[in-house]
C-alpha positions as CSV (number, residue, x, y, z in Angstrom):
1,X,332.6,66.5,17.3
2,X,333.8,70.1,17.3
3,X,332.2,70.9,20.7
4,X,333.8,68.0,21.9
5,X,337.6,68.9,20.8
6,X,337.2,72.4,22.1
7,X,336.2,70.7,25.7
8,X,339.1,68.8,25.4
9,X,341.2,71.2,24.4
10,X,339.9,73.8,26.6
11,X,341.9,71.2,29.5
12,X,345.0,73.1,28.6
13,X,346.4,76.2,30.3
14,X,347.9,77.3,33.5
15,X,345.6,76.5,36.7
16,X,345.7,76.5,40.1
17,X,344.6,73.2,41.2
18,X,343.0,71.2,44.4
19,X,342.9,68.0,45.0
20,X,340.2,66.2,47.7
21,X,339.9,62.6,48.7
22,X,337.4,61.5,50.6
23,X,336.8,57.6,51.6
24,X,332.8,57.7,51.7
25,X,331.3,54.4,52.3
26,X,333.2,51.1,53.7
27,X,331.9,47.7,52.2
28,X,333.4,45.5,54.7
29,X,332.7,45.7,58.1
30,X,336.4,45.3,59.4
31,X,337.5,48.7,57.3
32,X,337.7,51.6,58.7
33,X,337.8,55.2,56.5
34,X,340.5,56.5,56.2
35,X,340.2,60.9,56.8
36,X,340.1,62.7,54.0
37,X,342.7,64.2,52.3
38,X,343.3,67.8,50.8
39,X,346.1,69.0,48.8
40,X,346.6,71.3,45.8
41,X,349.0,73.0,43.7
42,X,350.0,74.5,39.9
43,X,350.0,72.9,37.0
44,X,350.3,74.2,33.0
45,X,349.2,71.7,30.9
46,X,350.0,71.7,27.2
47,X,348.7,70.3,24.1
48,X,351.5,68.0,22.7
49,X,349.8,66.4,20.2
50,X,346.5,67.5,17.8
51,X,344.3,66.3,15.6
52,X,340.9,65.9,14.4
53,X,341.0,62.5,15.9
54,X,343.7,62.8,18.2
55,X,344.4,65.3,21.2
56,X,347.4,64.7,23.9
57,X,347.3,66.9,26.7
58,X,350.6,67.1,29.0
59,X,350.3,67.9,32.7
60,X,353.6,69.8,34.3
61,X,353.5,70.5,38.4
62,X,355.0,73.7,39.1
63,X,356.2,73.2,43.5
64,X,356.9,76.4,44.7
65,X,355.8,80.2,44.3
66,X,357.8,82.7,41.6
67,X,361.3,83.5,42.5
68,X,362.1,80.5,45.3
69,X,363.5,78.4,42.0
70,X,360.6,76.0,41.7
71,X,360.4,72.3,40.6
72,X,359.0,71.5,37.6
73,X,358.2,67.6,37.7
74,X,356.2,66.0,34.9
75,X,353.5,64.6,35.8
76,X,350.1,62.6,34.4
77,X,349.9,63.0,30.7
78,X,346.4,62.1,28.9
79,X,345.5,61.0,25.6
80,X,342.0,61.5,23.6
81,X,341.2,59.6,20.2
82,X,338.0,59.9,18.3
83,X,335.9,56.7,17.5
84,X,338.5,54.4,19.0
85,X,339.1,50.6,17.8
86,X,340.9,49.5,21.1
87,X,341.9,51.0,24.5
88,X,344.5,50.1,26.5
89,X,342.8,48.9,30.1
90,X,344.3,47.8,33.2
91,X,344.1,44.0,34.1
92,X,345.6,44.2,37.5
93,X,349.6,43.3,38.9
94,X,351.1,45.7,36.7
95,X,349.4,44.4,33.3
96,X,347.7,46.1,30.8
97,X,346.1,44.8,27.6
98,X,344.2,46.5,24.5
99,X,341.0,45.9,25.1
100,X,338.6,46.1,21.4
101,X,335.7,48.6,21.7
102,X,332.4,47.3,21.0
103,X,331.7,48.3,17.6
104,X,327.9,50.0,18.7
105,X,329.4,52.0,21.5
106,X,332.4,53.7,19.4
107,X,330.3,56.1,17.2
108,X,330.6,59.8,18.6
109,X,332.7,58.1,21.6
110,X,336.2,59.3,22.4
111,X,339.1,57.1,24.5
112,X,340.7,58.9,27.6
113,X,344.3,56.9,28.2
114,X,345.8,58.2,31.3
115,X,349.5,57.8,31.4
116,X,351.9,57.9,34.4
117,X,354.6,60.7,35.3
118,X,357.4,58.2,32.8
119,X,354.6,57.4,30.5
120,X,354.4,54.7,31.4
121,X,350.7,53.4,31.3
122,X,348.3,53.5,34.3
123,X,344.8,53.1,33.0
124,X,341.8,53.9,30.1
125,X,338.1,54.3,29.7
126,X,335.4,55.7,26.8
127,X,332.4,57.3,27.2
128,X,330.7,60.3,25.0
129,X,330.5,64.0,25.8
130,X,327.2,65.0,26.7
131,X,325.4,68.1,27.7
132,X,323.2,67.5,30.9
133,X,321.3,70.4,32.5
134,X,323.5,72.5,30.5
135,X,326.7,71.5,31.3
136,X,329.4,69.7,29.2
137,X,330.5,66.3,30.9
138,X,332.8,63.4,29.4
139,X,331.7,59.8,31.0
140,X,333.8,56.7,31.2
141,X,332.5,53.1,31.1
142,X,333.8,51.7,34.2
143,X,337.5,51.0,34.3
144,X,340.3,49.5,36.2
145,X,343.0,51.5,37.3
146,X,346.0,50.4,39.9
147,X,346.8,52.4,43.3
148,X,347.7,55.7,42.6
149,X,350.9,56.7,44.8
150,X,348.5,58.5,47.9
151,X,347.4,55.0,48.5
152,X,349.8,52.7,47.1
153,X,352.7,53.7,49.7
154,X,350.6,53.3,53.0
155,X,350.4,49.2,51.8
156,X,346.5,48.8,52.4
157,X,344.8,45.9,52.2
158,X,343.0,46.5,48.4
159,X,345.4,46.9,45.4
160,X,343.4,48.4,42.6
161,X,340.1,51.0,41.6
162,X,337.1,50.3,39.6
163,X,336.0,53.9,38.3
164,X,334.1,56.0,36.6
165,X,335.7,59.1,35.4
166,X,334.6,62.5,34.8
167,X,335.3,65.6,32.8
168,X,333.6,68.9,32.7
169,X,334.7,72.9,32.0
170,X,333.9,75.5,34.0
171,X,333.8,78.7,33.9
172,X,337.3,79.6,35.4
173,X,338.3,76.2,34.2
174,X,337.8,72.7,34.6
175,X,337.2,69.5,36.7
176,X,337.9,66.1,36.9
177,X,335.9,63.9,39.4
178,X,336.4,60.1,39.9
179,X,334.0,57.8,41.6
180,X,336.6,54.5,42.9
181,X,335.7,51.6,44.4
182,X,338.9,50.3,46.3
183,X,339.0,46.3,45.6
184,X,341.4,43.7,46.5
185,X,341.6,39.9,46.8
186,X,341.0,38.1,49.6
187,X,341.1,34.2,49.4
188,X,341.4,34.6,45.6
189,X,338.4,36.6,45.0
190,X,338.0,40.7,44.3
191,X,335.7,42.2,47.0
192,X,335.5,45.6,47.7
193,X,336.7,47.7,50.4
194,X,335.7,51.1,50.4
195,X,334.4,54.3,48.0
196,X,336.2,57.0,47.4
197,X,335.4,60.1,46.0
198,X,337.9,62.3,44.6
199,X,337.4,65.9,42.8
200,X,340.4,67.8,41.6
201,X,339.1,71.1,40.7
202,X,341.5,73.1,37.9
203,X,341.2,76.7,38.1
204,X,342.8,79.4,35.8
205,X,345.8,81.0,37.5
206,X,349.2,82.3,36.2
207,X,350.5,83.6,39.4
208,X,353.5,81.0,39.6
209,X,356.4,80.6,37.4
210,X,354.2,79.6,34.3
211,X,357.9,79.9,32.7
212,X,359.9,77.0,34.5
213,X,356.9,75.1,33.5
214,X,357.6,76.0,29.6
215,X,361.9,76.1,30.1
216,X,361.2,72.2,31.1
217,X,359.2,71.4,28.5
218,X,361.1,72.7,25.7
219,X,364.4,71.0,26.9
220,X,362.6,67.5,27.2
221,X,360.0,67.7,24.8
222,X,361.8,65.6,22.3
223,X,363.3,63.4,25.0
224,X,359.5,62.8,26.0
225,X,358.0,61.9,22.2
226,X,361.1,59.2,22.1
227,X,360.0,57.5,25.3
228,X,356.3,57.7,24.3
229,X,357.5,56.1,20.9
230,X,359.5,53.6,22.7
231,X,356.2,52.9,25.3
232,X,353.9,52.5,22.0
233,X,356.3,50.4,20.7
234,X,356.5,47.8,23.4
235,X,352.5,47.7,23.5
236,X,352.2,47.2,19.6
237,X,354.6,44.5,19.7
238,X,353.1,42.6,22.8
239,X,349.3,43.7,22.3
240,X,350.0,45.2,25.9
241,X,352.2,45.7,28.4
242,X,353.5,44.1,31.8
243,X,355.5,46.9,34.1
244,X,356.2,46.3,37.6
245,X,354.4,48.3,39.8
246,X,356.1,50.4,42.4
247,X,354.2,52.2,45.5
248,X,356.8,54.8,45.7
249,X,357.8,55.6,42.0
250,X,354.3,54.6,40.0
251,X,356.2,52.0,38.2
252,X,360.0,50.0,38.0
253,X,360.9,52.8,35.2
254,X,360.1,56.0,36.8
255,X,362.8,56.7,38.5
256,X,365.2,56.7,35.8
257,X,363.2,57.1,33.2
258,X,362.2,60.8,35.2
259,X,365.8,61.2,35.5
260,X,367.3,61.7,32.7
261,X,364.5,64.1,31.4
262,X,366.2,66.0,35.0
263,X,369.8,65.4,33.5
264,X,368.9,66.6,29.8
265,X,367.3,69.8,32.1
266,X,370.5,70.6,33.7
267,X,372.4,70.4,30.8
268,X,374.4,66.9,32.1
269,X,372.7,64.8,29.4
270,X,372.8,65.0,26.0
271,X,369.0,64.0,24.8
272,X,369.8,61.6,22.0
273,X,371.6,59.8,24.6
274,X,369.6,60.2,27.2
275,X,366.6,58.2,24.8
276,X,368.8,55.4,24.3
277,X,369.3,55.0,27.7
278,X,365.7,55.5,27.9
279,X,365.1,52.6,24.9
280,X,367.1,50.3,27.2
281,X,365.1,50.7,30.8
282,X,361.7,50.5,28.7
283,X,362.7,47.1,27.1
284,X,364.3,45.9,30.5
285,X,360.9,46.3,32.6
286,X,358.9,45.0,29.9
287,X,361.1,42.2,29.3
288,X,358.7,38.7,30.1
């Protein structure tokens, strides 16, 4: 268990990261590949929570280079919990339930929630760290997952993943590789499209503005533990959650939700209102 917190933990820090998609194999005849994709930037990522059980890592994109006044935009937060009971899973349209964890597969297992630039959810696996051929590497069962914003915004003809989901340290840092297979209904039925391979390769690098990433943070840390609160809250209560999905924002909140952390930034927000305003749009889109 201790090798396994220090690989999780070992996640945060300031990196220079890449991003590569690739569409590898089509599984209908009519679909055609898509070319692949490659993008990168910086990112700091910062242990919010920790615990022997329970490790929350939170990802903050740094766009731009030291001195141009660079954005700082929150963005995919993920959760870690020892020997889990439940997990929350993706069930497709903008659902997501708890899903119970067989009881032979949880010892020495840990959960991986992934959570969406609002917090809002977006999807959840387990799997146990392993050492093969000498490297570290965290496995997920296979898992749903809805589009992620590359995707979702071009309107393809698929609207979700079945993954597997990796994670392994390096020596200058870490890596997180996913193995999707785009499916989608046609005439009622899942089929799949295409797969898609996807590596985003995190590599130890402070030459950005490490400190706009750590000014944002500390002025909407305790904006952020709020809305998480509020987000647990609504999944307790309903033994899930139900959020519209939107292509361009991740989901019906994100936009304001992202805001006012933006407005408590620049000073035109006060944060105790700004969560009640948050407590509001969270009960609104989760409203059945």
């Amino acid at each position: 268990m201790a090798a396994d917190r220090a690989a999780i933990l070992a996640m945060a820090g300031d990196y220079k990261v890449t991003f590569d998609f690739r569409e590898t194999t089509p599984w209908r005849a009519d679909y055609t590949p898509i070319q692949s994709k490659l993008s990168g930037g910086h990112e700091s990522v910062r242990v919010v929570e920790d615990s022997p059980t329970h490790i929350v890592l939170q990802h903050l994109l740094v766009v731009g280079t030291t001195g141009s006044d660079p954005m700082v935009i929150k963005h995919w937060r993920q959760d870690w919990t020892y020997e889990p009971a439940t997990v929350l899973t993706y069930e497709g349209q903008g659902k997501w339930g708890l899903t119970d964890v067989p009881a032979d597969q949880r010892k020495g297992s840990w959960s991986q929630t992934v959570w969406q630039t609002d917090d809002s959810p977006r999807y959840g696996g387990w799997g146990k760290w392993t050492s093969e051929g000498g490297i570290p590497r965290w496995q997920s069962d296979w898992s749903w997952r809805p589009l992620a914003r590359r995707d979702a915004v071009r309107k393809p003809p698929y609207d979700r993943y079945f993954s597997i989901n990796r994670h392994s340290p390096s020596p200058n840092g870490w890596i997180h590789w996913q193995d999707n297979i785009k499916m989608g209904l046609v005439g009622g039925k899942l089929v799949p499209f295409v797969q898609e391979s996807v590596l985003n390769t995190y590599v130890k690098d402070s030459d950005y503005d490490v400190d706009s990433a750590d000014a944002y943070w500390t002025a909407t840390k305790d904006y952020w533990a709020a809305v998480r609160a509020a987000w647990d809250a609504a999944i307790v209560a309903n033994k899930g959650v139900v959020v519209a999905e939107v292509a361009d924002t991740g989901s019906a909140s994100g936009e304001r939700l992202m805001g006012y952390a933006d407005d408590i930034k620049a000073g035109k927000l006060k944060t105790a209102d700004a969560v009640v305003k948050a407590r509001a749009v969270i009960a609104e889109v989760t409203r059945r």
